[in-house]
C-alpha positions in Angstrom: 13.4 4.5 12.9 14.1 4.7 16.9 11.3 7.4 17.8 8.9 7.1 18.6 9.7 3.4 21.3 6.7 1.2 19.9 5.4 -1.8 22.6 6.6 -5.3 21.6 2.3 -6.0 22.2 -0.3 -4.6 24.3 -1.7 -6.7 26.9 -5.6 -5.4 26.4 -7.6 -5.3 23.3 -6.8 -1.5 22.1 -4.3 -0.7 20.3 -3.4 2.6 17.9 -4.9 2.4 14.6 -2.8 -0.5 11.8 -0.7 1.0 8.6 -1.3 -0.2 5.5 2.5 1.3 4.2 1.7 -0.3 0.3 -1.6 -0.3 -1.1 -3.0 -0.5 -4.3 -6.3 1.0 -4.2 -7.4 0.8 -7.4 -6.8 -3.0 -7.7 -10.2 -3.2 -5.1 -12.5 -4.0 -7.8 -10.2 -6.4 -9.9 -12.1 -9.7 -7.8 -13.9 -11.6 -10.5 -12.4 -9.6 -13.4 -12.2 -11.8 -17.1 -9.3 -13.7 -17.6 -6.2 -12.4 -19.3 -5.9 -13.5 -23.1 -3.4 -15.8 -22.6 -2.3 -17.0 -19.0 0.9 -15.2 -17.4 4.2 -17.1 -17.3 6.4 -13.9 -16.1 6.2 -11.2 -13.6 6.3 -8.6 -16.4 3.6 -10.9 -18.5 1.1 -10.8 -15.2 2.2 -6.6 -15.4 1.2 -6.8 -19.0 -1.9 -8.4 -19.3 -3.4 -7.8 -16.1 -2.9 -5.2 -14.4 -1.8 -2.3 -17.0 -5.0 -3.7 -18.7 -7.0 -2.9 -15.6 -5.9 1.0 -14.7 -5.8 1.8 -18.2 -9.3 1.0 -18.0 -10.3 3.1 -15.1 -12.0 6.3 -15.0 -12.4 9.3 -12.1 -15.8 7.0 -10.8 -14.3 3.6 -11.4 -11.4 5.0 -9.2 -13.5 6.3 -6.7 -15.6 3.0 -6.3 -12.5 1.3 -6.0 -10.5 4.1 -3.0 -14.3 3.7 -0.9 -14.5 0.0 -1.3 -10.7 -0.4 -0.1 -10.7 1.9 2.6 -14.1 0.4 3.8 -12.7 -2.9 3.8 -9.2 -1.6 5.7 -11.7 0.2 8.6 -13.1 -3.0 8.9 -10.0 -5.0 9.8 -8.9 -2.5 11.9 -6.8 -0.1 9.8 -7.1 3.1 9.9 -4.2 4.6 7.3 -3.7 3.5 4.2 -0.3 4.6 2.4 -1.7 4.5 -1.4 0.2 4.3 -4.7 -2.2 4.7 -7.6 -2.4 4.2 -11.4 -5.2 5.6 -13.9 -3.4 6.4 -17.5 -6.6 7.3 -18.9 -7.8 9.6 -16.2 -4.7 11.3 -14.4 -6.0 14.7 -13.7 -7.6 14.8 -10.0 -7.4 11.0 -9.4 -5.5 11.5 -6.2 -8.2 13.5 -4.8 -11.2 11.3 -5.7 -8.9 8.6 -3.3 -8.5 10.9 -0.7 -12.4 11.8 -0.8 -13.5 8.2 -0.7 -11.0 7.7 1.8 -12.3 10.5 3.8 -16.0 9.4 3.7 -15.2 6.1 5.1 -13.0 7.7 8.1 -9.3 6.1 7.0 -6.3 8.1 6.5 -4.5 8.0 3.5 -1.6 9.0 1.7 -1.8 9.6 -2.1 0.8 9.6 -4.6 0.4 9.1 -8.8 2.7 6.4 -10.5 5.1 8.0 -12.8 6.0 5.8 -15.0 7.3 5.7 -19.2 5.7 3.1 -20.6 2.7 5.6 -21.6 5.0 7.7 -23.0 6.4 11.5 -22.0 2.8 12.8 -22.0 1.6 10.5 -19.5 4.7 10.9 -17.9 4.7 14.7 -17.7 0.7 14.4 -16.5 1.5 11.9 -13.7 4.4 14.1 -12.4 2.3 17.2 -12.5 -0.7 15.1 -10.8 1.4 14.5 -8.1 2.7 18.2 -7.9 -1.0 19.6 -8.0 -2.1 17.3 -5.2 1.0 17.9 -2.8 0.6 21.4 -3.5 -2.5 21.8 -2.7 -2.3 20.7 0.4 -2.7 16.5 0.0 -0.2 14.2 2.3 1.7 11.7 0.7 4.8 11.3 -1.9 5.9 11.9 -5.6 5.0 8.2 -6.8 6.9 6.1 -9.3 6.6 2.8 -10.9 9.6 0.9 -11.3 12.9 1.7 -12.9 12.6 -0.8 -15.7 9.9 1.6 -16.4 11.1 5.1 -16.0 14.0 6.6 -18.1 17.0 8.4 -16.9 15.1 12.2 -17.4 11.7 10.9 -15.6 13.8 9.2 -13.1 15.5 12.5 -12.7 12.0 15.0 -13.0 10.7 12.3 -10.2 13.5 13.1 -7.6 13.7 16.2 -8.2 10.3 17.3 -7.7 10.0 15.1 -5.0 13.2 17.1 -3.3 11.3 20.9 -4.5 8.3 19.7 -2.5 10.2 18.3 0.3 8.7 14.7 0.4 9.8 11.5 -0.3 9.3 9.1 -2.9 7.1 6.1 -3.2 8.6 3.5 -5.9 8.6 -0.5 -6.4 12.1 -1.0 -6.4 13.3 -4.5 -7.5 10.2 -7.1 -6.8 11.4 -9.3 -10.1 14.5 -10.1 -11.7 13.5 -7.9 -14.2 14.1 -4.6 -11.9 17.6 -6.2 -10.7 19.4 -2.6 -12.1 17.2 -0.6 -9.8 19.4 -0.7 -6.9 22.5 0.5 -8.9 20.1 3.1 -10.5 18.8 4.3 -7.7 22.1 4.3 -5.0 23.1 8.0 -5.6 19.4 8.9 -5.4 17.5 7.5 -2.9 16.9 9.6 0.7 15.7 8.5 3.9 12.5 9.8 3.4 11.7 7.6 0.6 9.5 4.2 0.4 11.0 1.2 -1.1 8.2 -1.2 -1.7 9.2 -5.0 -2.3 12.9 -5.4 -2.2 12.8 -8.7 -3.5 15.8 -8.5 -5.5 17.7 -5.6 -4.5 21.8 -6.3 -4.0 22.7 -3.2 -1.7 20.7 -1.3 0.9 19.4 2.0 0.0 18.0 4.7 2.2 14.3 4.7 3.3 11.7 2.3 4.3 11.6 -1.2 2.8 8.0 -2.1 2.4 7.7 -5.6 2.6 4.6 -7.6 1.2 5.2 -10.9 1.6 1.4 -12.4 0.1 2.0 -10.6 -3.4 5.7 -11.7 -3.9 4.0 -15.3 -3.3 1.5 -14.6 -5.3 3.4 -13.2 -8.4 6.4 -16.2 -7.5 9.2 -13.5 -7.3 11.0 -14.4 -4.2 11.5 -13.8 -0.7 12.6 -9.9 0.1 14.8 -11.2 3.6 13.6 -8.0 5.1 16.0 -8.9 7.6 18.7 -7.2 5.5 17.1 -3.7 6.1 17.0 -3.7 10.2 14.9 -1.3 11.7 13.4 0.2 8.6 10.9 -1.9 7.4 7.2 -1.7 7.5 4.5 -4.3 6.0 2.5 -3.4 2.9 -0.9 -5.6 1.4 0.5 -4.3 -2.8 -3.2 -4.2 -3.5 -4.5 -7.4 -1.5 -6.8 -5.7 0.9 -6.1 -4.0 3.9 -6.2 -6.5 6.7 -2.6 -6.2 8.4 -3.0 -8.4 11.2 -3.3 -11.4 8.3 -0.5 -9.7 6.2 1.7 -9.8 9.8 1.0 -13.7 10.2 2.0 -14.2 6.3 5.1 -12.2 7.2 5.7 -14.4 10.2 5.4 -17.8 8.3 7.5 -16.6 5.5 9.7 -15.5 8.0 10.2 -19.2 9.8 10.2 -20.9 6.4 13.5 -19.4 6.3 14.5 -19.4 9.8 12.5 -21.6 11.9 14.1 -20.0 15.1 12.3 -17.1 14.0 9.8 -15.5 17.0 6.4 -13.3 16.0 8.3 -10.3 17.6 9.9 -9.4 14.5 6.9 -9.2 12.1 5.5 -7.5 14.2 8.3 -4.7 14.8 7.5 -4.7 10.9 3.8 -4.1 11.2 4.9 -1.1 13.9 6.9 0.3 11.1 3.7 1.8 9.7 3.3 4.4 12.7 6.5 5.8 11.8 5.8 6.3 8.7 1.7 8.0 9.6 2.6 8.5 13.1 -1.1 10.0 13.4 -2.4 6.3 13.6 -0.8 6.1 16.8 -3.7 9.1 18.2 -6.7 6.0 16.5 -7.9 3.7 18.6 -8.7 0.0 18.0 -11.0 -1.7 20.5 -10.5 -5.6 19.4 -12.4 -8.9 19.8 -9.6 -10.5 21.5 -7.0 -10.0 24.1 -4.1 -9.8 24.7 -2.8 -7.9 21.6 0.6 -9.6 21.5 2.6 -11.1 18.9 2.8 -14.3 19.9 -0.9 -14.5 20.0 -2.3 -13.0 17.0 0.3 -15.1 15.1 -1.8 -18.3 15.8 -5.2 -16.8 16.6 -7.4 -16.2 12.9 -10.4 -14.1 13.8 -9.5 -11.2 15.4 -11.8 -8.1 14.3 -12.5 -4.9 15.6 -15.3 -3.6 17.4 -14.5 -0.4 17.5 -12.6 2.4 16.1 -11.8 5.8 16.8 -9.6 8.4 13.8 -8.4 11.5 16.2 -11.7 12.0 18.1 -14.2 10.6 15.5 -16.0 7.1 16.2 -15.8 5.8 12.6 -16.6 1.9 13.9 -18.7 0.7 16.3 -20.1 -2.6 17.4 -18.2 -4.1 14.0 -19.9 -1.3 11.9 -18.7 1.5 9.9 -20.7 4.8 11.3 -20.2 7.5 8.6 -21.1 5.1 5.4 -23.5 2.1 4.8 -21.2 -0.7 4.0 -23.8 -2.6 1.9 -24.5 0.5 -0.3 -20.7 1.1 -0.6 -20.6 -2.9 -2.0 -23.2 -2.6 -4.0 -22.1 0.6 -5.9 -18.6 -1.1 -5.9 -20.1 -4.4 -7.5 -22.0 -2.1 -10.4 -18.7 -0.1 -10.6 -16.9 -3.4 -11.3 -19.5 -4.8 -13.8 -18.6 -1.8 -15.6 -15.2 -2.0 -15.4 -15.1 -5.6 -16.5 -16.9 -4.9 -19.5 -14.8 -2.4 -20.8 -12.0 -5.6 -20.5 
């Protein structure tokens, strides 16, 4: 990851538009959602009865209440690209381009990929795999998608890289967050390319090629451990898994993790983390960020809660401006999301 040379900081208040390099969409309406029947005790317990209880329960608008809500809410901390992985069992077909519509009517970039994954069995494998194909194909941007490996047998696994390698993209997979995924590295040695995204990390005993995607609020959240991003050097990038799309806070939860474990530790290095995102959507670097605060340096944002932008420019399109969005009406997109949700939580 040397090209293109990112700045350490930027001594005004622009800078290119933020990365979100792991996102979760579809978890934007989850806020306020009923209790699990029983409460959690493991990270494949919280998968259980939380959140394969929640996308099994989405549908095409559900989904697309949750992608305009999300990408409203990135645009509005500053981020203008939004590397998705998304989840619908019971609505496959087309789900990755209701995301990239909502996406589009806010003004954030985004790229799409379908979670391929066996615990729906080989039909909803088979369906996720060809929803990936039909996007990519068609002309979407993103990657093959995958969940886990403790969720994906050896032919899935297999039909995942391979189609990945026919379309000439990379693959976007959670590799190792909990004990419980400790095989994937072995598994996924002789597979994994450069191209690929590696999100989490947490427990992964060798390095593999790609781009480590580190999300260090989620692996506190879910209590499975600190990913030492360190390990990975230069290829790393920061990703929310789901918990908004404000990257400025996810860098200053990367830098505290960071000194919990080294307290030598400078504000540089999350940050050369944060930069990772541009190479991986280096058309964010062509956005523009007007912020509320200057300088734009590390070692300021890491102790300065606040900052917001004022304006943003995608390409050549003003999509922000004095703090509001200009191509959608933020309290209509919350109400709809809030009905959307309502609905949503009934059906769990």
């Amino acid at each position: 990851m040397s090209d293109p040379k990112l700045p350490d900081g930027f001594p005004g208040a622009r800078t290119p538009g933020l990365v979100c390099a792991h996102h979760h969409l579809y978890s934007a309406l989850a806020r306020g959602m009923p209790a699990p029947p029983k409460v959690p005790r493991s990270f494949p317990e919280i998968l259980e009865q939380v959140w394969w209880r929640l996308d099994r329960a989405l549908d095409l608008d559900l989904v697309y209440w949750s992608a305009k809500l999300g990408a409203l809410e990135a645009l509005l901390a500053g981020t203008t690209a939004i590397v998705d992985h998304h989840a619908s069992p019971s609505c496959i077909e087309g789900s990755l381009d209701v995301i990239a519509q909502a996406c589009a009517e806010v003004g954030v970039r985004v790229r799409c990929c379908y979670e391929v994954t066996d615990r729906g069995g080989p039909a909803e494998a088979k369906a996720g795999l060809a929803e990936n194909e039909r996007f990519l194909r068609a002309g979407g941007q993103g990657y093959v998608g995958a969940h886990a490996c403790f969720t994906l047998s050896p032919a899935t696994l297999e039909a995942v890289c391979g189609l990945a390698e026919d379309l000439g993209v990379g693959v976007h997979i959670h590799v190792a967050e909990d004990a419980c995924d400790a095989e994937a590295g072995a598994r996924l040695a002789p597979l994994a390319r450069d191209d690929w995204l590696l999100a989490h990390g947490v427990h992964l005993d060798r390095p593999l090629p790609g781009t480590l995607v580190h999300n260090p609020r989620s692996n506190m959240h879910n209590a499975v451990g600190y990913a030492r991003p360190r390990r990975f050097g230069d290829r790393v990038a920061l990703g929310t898994d789901g918990i908004g799309g404000d990257m400025l806070e996810e860098f200053r939860i990367a830098y505290v993790r960071l000194r919990e474990h080294d307290v030598t530790a400078a504000p540089t290095e999350p940050w050369a983390w944060l930069a990772g995102g541009w190479h991986l959507v280096p058309e964010a670097l062509q956005d523009e960020v007007v912020w509320s605060y200057a300088p734009m340096d590390p070692w300021h944002l890491a102790f300065t809660p606040g900052v917001r932008p004022l304006q943003v420019r995608v390409g050549d399109r003003l999509v922000l401006d004095q703090s509001r969005p200009t191509l959608v009406d933020p309290e209509e997109v919350r109400a709809k999301a809030a009905e959307a949700a309502t609905r949503l939580f009934a059906r769990l």
